[in-house]
C-alpha positions in Angstrom: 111.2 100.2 89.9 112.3 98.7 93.2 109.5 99.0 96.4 111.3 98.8 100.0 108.9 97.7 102.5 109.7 96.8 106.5 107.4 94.3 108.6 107.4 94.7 112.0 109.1 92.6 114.6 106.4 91.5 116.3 104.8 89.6 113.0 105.6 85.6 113.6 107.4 83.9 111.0 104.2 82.2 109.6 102.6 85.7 109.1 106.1 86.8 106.8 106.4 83.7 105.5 102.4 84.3 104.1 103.2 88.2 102.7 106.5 86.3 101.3 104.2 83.6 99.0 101.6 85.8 98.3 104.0 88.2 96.8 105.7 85.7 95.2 102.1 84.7 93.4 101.8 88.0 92.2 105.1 87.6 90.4 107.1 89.9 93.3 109.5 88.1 94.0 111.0 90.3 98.3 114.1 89.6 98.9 115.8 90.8 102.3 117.7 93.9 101.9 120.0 92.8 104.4 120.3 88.5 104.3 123.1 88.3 106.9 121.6 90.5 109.2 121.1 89.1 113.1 119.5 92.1 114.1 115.6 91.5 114.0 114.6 95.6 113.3 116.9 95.3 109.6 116.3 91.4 109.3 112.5 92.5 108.7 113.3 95.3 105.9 112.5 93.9 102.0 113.0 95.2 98.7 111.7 93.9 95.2 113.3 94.5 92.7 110.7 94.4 89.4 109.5 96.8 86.5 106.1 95.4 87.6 106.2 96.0 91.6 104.3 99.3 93.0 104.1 100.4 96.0 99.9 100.4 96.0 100.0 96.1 95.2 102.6 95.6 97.7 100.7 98.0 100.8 97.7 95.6 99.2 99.0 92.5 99.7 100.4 93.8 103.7 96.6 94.6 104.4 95.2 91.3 103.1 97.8 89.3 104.9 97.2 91.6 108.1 100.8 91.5 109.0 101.8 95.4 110.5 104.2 96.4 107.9 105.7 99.7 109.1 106.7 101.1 106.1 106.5 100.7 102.1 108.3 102.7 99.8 109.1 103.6 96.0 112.7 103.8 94.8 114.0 107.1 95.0 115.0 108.4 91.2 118.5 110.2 91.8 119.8 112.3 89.2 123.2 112.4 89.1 125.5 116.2 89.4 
């Protein structure tokens, strides 16, 4: 299962780079869905990628770091025609 999640723009660096460890700690390892990306509103947006990530652990660790995270999400299962 992959979780998306997007931190808002006005979080400092220190506050992402916090969420980022803490994750990482937990054994979820966020990578940026878009690396190269200069714009600051799609340089925020994550996604881990792991059979152990869930959406409720990764809203958990947003709240105890107090960074605004303006959305987290669960992969969307497509089935295909």
């Amino acid at each position: 299962m992959s979780v998306k999640f997007k931190l808002s723009t006005s979080a400092n660096k220190k506050s992402v780079d916090r969420v980022l460890e803490t994750l990482a700690d937990r054994g979820l390892e966020a990578q940026q869905l878009f690396p190269t990306q200069k714009r600051p509103s799609l340089a925020r947006m994550y996604v881990i990628r792991s059979p152990q990530a869930n959406v409720t652990a990764v809203q958990r660790v947003l709240e105890e770091c107090g960074t605004d995270a303006e959305y987290v999400e669960a992969s969307v299962d497509r089935k295909p025609l």
